[in-house]
PLY file of the C-alpha trace (Angstrom):
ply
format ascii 1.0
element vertex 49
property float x
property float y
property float z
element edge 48
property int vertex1
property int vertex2
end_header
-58.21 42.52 77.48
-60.74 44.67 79.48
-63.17 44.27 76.61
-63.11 40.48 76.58
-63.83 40.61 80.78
-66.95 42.86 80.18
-67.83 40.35 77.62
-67.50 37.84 79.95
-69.27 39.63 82.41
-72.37 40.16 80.43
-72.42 36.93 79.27
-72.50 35.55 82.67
-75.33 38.21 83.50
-77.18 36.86 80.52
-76.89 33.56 81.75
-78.40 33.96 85.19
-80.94 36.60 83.23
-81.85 33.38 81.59
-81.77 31.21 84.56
-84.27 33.11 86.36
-86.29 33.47 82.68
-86.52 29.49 83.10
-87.24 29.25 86.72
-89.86 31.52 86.90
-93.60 30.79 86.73
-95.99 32.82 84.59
-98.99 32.64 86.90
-97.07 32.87 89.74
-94.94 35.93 88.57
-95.28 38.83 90.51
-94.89 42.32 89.17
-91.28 42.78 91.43
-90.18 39.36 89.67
-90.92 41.01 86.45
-89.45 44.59 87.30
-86.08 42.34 88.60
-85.73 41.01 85.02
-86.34 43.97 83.04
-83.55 45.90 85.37
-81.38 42.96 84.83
-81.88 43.90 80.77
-81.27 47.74 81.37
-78.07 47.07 83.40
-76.62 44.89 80.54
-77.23 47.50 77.99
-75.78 50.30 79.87
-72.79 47.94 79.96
-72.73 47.71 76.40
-72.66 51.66 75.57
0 1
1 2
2 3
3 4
4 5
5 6
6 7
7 8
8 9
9 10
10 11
11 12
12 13
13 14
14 15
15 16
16 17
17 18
18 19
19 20
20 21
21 22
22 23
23 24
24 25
25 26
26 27
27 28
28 29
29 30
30 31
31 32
32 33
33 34
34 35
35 36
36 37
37 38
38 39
39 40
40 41
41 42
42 43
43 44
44 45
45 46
46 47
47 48
């Protein structure tokens, strides 16, 4: 049960990881938007060891 609500949990994080992915705008993009992202992607691996 506890591994199916981390699943759950990083799916949802992957989702608004992807949301943001979508929303944001290349020349626009700022080197905090990027550094957001990439935390985002370290958080969900940590997660997942």
């Amino acid at each position: 049960m506890c591994q199916d609500v981390n699943i759950d949990q990083l799916k949802k994080q992957l989702q608004s990881f992807l949301n943001q992915l979508d929303k944001l705008e290349p020349s626009q993009a700022s080197v905090e938007d990027v550094d957001r992202l990439i935390k985002l992607i370290e958080e969900m691996e940590q997660k997942l060891t």
